[in-house]
VEXVO-405372 format. One record per residue (C-alpha): residue number from 0; residue in one letter; x, y, z. Coordinates in steps of 0.5 Angstrom, whole numbers, always signed. Layout:
N
@pos:NUM | code:A | east:X | north:Y | up:Z
...
***
This chain:
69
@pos:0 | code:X | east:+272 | north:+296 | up:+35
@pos:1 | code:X | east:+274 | north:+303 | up:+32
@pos:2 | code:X | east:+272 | north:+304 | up:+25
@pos:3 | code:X | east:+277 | north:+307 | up:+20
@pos:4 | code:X | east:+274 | north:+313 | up:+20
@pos:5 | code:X | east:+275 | north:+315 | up:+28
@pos:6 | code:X | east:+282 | north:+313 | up:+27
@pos:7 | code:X | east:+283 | north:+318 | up:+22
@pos:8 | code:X | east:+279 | north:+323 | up:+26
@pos:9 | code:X | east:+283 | north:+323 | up:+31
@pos:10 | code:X | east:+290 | north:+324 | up:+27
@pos:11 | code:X | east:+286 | north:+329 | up:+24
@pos:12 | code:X | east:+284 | north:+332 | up:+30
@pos:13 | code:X | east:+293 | north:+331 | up:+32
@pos:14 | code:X | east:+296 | north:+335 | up:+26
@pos:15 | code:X | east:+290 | north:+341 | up:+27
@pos:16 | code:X | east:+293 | north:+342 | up:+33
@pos:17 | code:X | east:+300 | north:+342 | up:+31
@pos:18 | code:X | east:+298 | north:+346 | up:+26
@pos:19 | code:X | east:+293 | north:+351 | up:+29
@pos:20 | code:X | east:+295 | north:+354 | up:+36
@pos:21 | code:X | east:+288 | north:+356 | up:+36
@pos:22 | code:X | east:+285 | north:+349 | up:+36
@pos:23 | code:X | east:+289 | north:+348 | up:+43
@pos:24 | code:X | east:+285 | north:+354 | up:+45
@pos:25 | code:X | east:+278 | north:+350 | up:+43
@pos:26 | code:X | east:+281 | north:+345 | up:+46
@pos:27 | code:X | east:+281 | north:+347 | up:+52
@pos:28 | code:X | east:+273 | north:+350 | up:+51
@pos:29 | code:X | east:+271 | north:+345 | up:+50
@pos:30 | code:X | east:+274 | north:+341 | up:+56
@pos:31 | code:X | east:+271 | north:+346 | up:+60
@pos:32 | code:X | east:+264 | north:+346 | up:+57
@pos:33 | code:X | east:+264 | north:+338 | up:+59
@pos:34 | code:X | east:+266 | north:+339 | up:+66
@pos:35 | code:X | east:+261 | north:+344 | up:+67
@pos:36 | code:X | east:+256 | north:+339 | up:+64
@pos:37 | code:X | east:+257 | north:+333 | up:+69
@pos:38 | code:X | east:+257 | north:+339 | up:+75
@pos:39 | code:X | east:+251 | north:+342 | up:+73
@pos:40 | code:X | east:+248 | north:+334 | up:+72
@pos:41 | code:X | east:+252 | north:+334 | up:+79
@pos:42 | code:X | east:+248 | north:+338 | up:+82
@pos:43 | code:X | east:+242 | north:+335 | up:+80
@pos:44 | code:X | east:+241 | north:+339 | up:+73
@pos:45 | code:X | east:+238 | north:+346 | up:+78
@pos:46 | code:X | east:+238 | north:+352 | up:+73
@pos:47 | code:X | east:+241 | north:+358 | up:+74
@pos:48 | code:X | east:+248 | north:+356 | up:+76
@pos:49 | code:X | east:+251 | north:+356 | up:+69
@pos:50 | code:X | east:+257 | north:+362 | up:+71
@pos:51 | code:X | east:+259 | north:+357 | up:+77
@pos:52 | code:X | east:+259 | north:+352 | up:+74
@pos:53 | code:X | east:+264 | north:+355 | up:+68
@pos:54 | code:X | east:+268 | north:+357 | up:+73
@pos:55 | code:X | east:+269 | north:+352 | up:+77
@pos:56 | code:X | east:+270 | north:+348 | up:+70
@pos:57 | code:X | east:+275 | north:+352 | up:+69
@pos:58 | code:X | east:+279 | north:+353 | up:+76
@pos:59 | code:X | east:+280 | north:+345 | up:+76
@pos:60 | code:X | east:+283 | north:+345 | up:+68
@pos:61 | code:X | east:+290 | north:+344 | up:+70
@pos:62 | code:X | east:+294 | north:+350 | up:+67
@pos:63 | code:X | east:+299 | north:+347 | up:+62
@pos:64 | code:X | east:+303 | north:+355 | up:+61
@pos:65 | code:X | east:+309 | north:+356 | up:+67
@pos:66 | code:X | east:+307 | north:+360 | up:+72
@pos:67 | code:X | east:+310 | north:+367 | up:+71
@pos:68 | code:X | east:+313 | north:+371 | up:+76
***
């Protein structure tokens, strides 16, 4: 069972990206810093990849803007 507060927490966190674009952008950060996290845990926590990991992070975030021609 949820306690009140997480359920205030994430309105909270709702109006913050209604009313800051930039909380978007931090977001999306953030979603690309987990994913980079469970690739390096993948590859079984080897340091020294961080940029490929980052960059794979980032090539699998599905891109929400329309592609521009």
């Amino acid at each position: 069972m949820r306690s009140q507060n997480a359920v205030r927490d994430h309105f909270k966190t709702q109006d913050m990206h209604a009313a800051n674009p930039d909380a978007d952008e931090m977001a999306k950060i953030e979603k690309i810093f987990r994913r980079a996290r469970e690739i390096h845990r993948e590859r079984g926590g080897v340091f020294g990849y961080d940029f490929e990991e980052w960059l794979q992070a980032w090539e699998e975030l599905p891109s929400d803007a329309p592609e521009r021609s």
